[in-house]
C-alpha positions in Angstrom: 0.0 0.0 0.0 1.3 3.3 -0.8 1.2 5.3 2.3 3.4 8.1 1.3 4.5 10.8 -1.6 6.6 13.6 -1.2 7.5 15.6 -4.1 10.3 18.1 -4.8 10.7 20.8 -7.4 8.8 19.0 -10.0 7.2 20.5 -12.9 5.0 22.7 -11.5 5.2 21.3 -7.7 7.6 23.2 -5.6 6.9 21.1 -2.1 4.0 18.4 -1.6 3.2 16.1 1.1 1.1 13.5 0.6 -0.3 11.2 2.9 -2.8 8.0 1.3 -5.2 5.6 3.5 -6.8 2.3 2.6 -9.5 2.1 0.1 -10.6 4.2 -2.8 -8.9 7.5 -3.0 -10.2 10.3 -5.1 -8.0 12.8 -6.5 -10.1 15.3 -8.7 -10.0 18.8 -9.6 -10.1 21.2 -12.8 -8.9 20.1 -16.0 -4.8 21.5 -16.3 -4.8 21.6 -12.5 -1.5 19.5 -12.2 -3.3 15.8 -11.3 -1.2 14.4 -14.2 1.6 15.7 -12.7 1.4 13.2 -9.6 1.3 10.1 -11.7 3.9 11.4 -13.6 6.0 11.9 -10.4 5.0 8.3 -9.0 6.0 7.1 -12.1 9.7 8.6 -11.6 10.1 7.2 -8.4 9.3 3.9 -9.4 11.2 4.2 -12.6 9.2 4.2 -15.0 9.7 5.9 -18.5 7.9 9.1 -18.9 8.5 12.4 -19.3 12.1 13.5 -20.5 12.1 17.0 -18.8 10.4 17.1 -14.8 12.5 19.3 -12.6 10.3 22.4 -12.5 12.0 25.7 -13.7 14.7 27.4 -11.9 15.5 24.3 -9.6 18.7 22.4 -9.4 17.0 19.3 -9.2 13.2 17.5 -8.5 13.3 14.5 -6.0 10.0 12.5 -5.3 10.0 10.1 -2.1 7.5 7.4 -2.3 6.5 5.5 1.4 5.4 1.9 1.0 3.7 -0.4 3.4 4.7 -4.4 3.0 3.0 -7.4 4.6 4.5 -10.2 5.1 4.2 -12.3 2.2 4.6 -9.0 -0.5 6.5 -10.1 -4.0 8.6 -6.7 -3.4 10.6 -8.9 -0.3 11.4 -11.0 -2.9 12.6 -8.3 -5.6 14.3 -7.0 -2.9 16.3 -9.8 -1.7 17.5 -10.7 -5.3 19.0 -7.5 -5.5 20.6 -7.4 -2.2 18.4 -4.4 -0.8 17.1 -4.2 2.7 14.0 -5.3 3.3 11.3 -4.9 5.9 7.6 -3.6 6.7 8.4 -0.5 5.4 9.6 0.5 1.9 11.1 3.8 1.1 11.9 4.8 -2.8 13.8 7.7 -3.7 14.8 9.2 -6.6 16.6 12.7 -7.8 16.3 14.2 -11.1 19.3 17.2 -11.8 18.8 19.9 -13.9 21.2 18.9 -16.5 18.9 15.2 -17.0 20.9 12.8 -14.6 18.9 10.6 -12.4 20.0 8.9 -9.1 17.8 6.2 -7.1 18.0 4.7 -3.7 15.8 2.1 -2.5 15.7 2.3 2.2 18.4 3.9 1.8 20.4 1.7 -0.9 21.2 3.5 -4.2 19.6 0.8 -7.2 19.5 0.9 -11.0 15.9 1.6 -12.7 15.7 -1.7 -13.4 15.3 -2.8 -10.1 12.8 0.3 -9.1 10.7 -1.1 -12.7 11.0 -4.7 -11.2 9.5 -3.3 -7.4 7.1 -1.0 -9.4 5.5 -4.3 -11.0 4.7 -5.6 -7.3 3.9 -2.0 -5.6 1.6 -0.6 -8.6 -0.8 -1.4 -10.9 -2.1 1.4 -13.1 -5.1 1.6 -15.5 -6.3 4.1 -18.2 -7.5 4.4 -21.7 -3.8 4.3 -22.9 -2.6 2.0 -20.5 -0.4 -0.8 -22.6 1.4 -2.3 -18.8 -1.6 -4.2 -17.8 -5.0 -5.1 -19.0 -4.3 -4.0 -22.5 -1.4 -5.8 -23.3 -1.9 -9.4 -24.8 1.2 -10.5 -23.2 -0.4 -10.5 -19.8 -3.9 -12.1 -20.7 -2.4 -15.7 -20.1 -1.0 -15.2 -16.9 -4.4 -12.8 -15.9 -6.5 -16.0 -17.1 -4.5 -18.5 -15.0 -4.6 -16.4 -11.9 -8.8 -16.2 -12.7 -8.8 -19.8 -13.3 -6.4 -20.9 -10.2 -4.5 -23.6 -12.3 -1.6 -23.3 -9.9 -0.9 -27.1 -10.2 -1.4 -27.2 -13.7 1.2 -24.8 -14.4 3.4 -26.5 -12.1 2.9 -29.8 -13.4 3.1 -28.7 -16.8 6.9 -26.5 -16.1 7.7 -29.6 -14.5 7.0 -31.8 -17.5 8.3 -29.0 -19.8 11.6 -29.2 -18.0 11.9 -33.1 -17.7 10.9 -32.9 -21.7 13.7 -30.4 -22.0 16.4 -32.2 -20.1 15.2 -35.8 -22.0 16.2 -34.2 -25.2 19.3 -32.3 -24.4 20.3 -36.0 -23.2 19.4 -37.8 -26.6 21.0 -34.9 -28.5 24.4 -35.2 -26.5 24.1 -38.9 -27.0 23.9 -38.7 -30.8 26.0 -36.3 -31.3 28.4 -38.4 -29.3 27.6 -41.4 -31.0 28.2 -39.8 -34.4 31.8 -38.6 -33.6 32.9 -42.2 -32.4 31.0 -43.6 -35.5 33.5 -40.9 -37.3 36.0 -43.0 -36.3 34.7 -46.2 -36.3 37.0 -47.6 -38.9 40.1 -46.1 -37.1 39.1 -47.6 -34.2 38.6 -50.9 -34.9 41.7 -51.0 -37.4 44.1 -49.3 -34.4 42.5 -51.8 -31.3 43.0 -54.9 -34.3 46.3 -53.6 -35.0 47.3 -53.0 -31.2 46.0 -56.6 -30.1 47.9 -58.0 -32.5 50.8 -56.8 -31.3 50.4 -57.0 -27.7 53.0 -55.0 -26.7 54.1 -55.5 -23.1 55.2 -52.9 -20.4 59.0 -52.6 -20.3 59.3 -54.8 -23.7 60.7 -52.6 -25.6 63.9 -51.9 -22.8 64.1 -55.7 -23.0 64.0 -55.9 -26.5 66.6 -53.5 -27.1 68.9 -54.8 -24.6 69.0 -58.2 -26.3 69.1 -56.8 -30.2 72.4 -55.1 -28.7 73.8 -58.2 -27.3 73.0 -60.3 -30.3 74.2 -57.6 -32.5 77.6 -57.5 -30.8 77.6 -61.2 -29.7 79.8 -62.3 -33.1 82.8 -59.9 -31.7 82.9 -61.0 -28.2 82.1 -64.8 -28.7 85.6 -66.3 -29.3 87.5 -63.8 -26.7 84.7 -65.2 -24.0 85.0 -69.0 -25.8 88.9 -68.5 -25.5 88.7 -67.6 -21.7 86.4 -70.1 -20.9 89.0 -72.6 -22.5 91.6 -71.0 -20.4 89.4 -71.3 -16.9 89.1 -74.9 -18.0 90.6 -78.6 -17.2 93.4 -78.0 -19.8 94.1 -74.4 -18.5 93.6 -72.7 -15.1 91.2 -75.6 -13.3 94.2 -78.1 -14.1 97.2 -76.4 -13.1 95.4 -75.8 -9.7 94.3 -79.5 -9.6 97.8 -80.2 -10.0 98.9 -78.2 -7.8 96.9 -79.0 -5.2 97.9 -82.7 -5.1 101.2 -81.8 -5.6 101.2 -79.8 -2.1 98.9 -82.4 -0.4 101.2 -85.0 -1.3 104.2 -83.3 0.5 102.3 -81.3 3.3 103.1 -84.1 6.2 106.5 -83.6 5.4 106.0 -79.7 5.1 105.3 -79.2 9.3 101.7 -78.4 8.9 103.6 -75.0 6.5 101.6 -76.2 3.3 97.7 -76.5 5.4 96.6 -72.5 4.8 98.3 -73.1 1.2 96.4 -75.8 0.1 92.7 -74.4 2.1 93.5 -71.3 -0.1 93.8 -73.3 -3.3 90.5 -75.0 -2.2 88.9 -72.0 -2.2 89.9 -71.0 -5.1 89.1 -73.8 -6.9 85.5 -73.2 -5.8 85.4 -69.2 -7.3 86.9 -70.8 -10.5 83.8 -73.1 -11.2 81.8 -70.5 -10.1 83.6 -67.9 -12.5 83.4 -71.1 -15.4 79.6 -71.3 -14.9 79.1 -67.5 -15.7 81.2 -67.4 -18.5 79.4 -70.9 -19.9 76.3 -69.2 -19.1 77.3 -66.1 -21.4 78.9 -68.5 -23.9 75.2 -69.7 -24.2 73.1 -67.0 -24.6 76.0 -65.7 -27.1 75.1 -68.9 -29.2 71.9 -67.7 -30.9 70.2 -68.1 -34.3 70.9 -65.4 -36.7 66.9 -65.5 -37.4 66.7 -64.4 -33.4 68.0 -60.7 -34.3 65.8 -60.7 -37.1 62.6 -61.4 -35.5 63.3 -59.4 -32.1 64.4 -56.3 -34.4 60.9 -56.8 -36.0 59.1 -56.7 -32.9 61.1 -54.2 -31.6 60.6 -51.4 -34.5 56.9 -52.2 -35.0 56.5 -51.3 -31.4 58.0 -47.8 -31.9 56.2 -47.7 -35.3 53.2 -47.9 -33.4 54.0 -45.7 -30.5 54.8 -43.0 -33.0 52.0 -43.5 -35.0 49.6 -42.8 -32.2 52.3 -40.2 -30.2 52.5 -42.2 -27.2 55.2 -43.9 -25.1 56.3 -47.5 -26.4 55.7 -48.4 -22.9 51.9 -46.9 -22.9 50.6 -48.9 -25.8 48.5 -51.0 -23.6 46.7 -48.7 -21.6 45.7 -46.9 -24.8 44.8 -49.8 -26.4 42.3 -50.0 -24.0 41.5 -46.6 -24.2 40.3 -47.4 -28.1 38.6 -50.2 -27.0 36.6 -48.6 -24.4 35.6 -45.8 -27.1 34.1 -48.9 -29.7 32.5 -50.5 -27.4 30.9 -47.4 -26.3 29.8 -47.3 -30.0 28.8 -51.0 -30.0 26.4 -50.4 -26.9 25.9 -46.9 -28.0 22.4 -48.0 -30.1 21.1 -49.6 -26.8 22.0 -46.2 -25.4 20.2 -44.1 -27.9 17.3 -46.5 -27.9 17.0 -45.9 -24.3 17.4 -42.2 -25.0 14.8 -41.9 -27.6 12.2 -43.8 -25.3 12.7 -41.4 -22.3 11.8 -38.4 -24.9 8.9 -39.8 -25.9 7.9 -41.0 -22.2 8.3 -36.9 -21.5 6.7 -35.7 -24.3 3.4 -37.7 -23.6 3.6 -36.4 -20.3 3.9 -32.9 -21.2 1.5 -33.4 -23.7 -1.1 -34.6 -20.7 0.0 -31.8 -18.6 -0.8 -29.2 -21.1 -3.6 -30.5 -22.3 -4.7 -30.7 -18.6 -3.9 -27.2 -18.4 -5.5 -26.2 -21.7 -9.0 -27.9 -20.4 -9.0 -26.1 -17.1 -8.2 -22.9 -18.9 -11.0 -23.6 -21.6 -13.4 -23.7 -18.3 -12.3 -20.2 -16.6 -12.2 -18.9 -19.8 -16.1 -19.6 -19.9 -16.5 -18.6 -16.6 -14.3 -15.5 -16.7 -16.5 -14.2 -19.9 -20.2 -14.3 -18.2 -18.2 -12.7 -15.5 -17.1 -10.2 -17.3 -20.8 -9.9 -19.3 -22.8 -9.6 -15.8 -20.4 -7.1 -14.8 -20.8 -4.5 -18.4 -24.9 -4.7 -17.6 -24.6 -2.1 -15.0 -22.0 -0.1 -17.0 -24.4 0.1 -20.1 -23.1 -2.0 -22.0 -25.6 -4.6 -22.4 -25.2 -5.5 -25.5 -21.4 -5.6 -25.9 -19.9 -9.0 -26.5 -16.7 -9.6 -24.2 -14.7 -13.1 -25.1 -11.5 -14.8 -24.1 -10.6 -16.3 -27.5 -7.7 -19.9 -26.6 -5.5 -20.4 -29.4 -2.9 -22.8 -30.5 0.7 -21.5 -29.8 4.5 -22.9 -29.6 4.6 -25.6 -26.8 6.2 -23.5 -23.8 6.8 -24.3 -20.1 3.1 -22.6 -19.5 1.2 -25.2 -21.6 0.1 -24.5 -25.7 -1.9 -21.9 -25.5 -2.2 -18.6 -26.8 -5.1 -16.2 -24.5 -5.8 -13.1 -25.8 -9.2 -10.7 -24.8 -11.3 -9.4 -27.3 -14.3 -7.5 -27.4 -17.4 -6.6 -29.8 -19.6 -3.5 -28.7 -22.6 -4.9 -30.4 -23.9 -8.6 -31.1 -23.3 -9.3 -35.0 -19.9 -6.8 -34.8 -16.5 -8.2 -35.6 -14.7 -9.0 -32.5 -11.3 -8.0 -31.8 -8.5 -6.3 -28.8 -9.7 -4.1 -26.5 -7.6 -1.3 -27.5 -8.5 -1.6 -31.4 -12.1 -2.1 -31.2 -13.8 -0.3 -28.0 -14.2 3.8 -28.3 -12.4 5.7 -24.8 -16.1 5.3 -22.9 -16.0 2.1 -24.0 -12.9 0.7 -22.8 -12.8 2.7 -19.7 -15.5 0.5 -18.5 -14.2 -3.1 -20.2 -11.0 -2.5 -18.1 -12.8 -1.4 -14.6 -15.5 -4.9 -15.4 -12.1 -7.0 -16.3 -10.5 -5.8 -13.5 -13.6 -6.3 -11.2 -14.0 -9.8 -12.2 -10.0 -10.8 -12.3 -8.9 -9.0 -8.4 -10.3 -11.3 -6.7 -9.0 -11.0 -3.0 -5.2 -10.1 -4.4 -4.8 -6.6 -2.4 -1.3 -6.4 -3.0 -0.6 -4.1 -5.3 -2.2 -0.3 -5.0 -4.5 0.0 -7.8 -4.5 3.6 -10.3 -7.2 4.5 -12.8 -6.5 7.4 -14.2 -10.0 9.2 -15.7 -10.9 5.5 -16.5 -14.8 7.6 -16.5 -14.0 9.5 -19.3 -16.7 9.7 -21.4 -19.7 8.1 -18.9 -22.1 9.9 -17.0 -25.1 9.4 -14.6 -26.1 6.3 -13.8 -23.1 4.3 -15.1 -21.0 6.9 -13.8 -22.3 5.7 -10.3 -21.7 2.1 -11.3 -18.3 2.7 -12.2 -18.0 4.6 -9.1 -19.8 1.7 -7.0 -17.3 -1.0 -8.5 -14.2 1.3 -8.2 -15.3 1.0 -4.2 -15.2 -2.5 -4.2 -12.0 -3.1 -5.9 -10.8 -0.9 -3.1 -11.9 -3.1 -0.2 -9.4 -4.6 1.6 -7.0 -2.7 -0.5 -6.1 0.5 -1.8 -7.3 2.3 -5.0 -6.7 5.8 -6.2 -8.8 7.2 -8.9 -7.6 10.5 -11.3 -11.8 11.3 -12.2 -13.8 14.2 -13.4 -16.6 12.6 -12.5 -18.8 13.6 -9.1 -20.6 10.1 -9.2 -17.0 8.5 -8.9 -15.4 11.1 -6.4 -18.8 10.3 -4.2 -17.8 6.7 -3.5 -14.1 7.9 -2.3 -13.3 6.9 1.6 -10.8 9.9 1.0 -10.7 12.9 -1.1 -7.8 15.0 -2.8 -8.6 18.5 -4.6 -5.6 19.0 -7.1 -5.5 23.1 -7.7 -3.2 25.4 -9.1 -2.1 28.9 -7.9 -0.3 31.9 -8.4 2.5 32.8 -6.3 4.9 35.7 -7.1 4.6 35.2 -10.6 5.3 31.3 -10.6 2.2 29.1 -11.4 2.3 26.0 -8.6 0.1 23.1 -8.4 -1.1 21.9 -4.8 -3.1 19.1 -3.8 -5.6 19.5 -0.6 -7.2 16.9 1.4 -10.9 17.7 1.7 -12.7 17.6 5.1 -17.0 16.5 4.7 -18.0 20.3 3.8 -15.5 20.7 1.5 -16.0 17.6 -0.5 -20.1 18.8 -0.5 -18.5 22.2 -2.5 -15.7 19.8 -4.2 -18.9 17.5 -5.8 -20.7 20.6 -6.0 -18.4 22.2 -8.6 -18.0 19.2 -10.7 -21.7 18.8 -11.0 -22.4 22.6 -11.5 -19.1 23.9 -12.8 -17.4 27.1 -12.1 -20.6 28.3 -9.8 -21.5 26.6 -7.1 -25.4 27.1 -6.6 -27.2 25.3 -3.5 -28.9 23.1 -5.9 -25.4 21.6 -7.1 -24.6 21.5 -3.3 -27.9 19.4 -2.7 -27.2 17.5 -5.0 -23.2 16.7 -4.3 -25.1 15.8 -0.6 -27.3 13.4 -2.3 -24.5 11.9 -4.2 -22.5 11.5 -0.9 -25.1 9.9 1.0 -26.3 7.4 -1.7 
């Protein structure tokens, strides 16, 4: 509820306090008397795009302060927490307007960009008026109007819901083709590399080993008949028989020797020993020197198509393995890949039929408030005069979208038999003044959260629909807050509270002002816009019959 506006050096406003109640708030006065001027001030504080020059002449710069109350529960909490604004029961907008054009906001205190003071403006106010294109007349909004009528809460949910599982199903079937297709890309190199690799089967640390023996073999030729030579030297016609020789030589003197010849012949034991020892290794080497020539060849094969292969796929000879797996992991990803895409092409149909049952759900339960909404709106244009008018919510087919098929638009016909069409194209000012104030009747409901403006939505009606206008204008303000810009004594009669908008002359500057009216001064108020510019007892009369009605 808007509790509050104080305006600064606007237009024609030099100072104005303002101070609104609950309920329906009548702001009247003469034609050019500055009422415009307020809505075009509450517009700047909220951010709203209006008029490009406001700081009234002379001034360095306008400011408008606008005073909000919020319950617990208001959407504004939630605008405000996104944008990391304070919050609380009490909602204070500023804004300042220089000379030279700039324009500064704060919100409690914060400064904020427009954008957020348009995003709070959305929750706080809600303004109608013959060339209002924010709310009731703009198609954009009929949808969301006709499902907060209708009270498909569920159905929308259920249908996002489905929407987004439908969504997420076929991001998940695309990624999986598209997958699919790049290893079927390289289906043939696969299979050809993982055929070529297994083949192979090169081993960890084989190509070390490998290499160590094509070295030996390769050089085996040169040292063979040195290492065959000493091995004939460490044998029984060389080394191993002199010491055997020796040996029993020694043993068979050493009683005679006086025990002299004991360590001698231990030693030569020992030695003995090493030499076999020393005649294995160099048998064993004589051995693996003996090879077949066709050895080399093969192990040089094997050696050089494992380095063939590690270059030709840029990894280390001793890595082949583990990307041989690698290769085969990727085709049998492609070999279970059509499982896979099965699966994946079952879960987006699976979504789709339940999106499909969602919306259609949705589409139904629309197709009923729509009914409902329209002889609504019908028993509501009776008492506005407008008997005869034809008012229809017309459901069309549009793109599938998280909030079902459907395409809602409002359309009107002021006379059975006439072409229907939108409000705004087919109904004359009178006209569509009171389609909007029967729409709006019908679709409040008990939402009181936003303060309601009509600005001179009673253009062009008089007398007795003038008091109807003014009657529903009331109710729409129970339990909330409405403000009314009207010309029209039957609607300023219905007011719980009453503004006279005036201008005035002071030292050569023309100011506007705005007056709260007391009971007599509401009887003269009425009075004048009944009579006009004089005021007889008659007009008061009847602004007394008006107010007690």
């Amino acid at each position: 509820m808007l509790r509050a506006l104080d305006i600064r050096d606007m237009l024609i406003i030099d100072r104005l306090e303002l101070t609104f109640q609950p309920g329906l708030n009548a702001l009247t006065g003469e034609t050019g008397a500055g009422k415009s001027i307020l809505l075009d001030s509450l517009g700047f504080v909220l951010g709203w795009r209006g008029r490009a020059e406001l700081v009234r002449q002379g001034a360095a710069q306008g400011e408008v302060v606008a005073e909000f109350e919020l319950p617990d529960g208001h959407p504004a909490h939630a605008v405000l927490a996104e944008a990391g604004l304070p919050g609380g029961e009490e909602l204070i907008l500023r804004r300042v307007n220089t000379a030279e054009g700039r324009k500064t906001a704060w919100v409690n205190d914060r400064r904020c960009s427009g954008e957020v003071l348009r995003a709070l403006s959305d929750t706080l106010i809600e303004l109608h008026g013959q060339h209002d294109d924010r709310g009731l007349l703009n198609p954009r909004g009929h949808r969301a109007m006709l499902d907060a009528y209708a009270g498909v809460g569920d159905h929308l949910a259920a249908t996002r819901a489905a929407w987004t599982d439908m969504s997420r199903a076929r991001k998940a079937l695309a990624e999986t083709e598209a997958a699919l297709e790049a290893v079927r890309s390289e289906e043939e190199f696969l299979r050809h590399a993982v055929g070529e690799l297994d083949q192979l089967d090169p081993q960890p640390g084989e190509d070390a080993d490998l290499d160590a023996r094509r070295r030996m073999m390769q050089g085996a030729e040169r040292i063979r008949d040195d290492v065959a030579r000493a091995y004939a030297l460490l044998g029984g016609d060389g080394a191993e028989g002199a010491m055997a020789d020796a040996v029993r030589w020694l043993e068979g003197v050493s009683d005679n020797a006086g025990g002299q010849l004991e360590e001698p012949i231990a030693a030569l034991g020992r030695a003995l020993i090493e030499l076999g020892e020393a005649q294995d290794g160099v048998n064993t080497c004589l051995q693996a020197l003996d090879f077949n020539p066709a050895e080399l060849e093969q192990a040089e094969e094997r050696l050089f198509a494992i380095r063939a292969l590690a270059r030709k796929h840029d990894v280390a000879p001793d890595d082949l393995g583990g990307f041989a797996d690698t290769l085969r992991d990727r085709l049998n990803r492609l070999e279970a890949g059509d499982a896979d895409l099965a699966d994946k092409r079952a879960a987006v149909e699976a979504a789709q039929a339940a999106y499909d049952a969602a919306a259609a759900a949705l589409s139904t339960a629309r197709a009923q408030a729509a009914g409902q909404l329209d002889a609504a709106v019908m028993a509501e244009l009776a008492p506005l005069k407008m008997e005869r008018a034809v008012f229809q919510t017309e459901i069309t087919p549009a793109e599938p979208g998280p909030e079902g098929t459907d395409a809602v638009a409002f359309t009107v016909a002021t006379n059975p038999g006439a072409p229907s069409g939108p409000l705004n194209k087919i109904a004359s000012g009178g006209e569509l003044s009171r389609f909007l104030l029967a729409l709006k009747v019908c679709l409040t409901g008990d939402d009181s959260a936003r303060t309601m403006i009509f600005d001179e939505i009673d253009r062009g009606v008089g007398g007795a629909t003038a008091d109807a206008v003014g009657r529903r204008l009331a109710s729409l303000a129970h339990g909330g807050q409405v403000l009314v810009v009207t010309h029209s004594p039957q609607v300023a009669a219905r007011a719980a509270h009453h503004w006279r908008v005036q201008k005035q002359v002071s030292e050569g500057q023309t100011l506007s002002t705005v007056l709260p009216l007391s009971e007599a001064d509401r009887v003269d108020e009425i009075a004048r816009m009944v009579a006009g510019d004089t005021i007889t007892d008659q007009a008061r009369a009847a602004a007394r019959a008006l107010l007690e009605a």
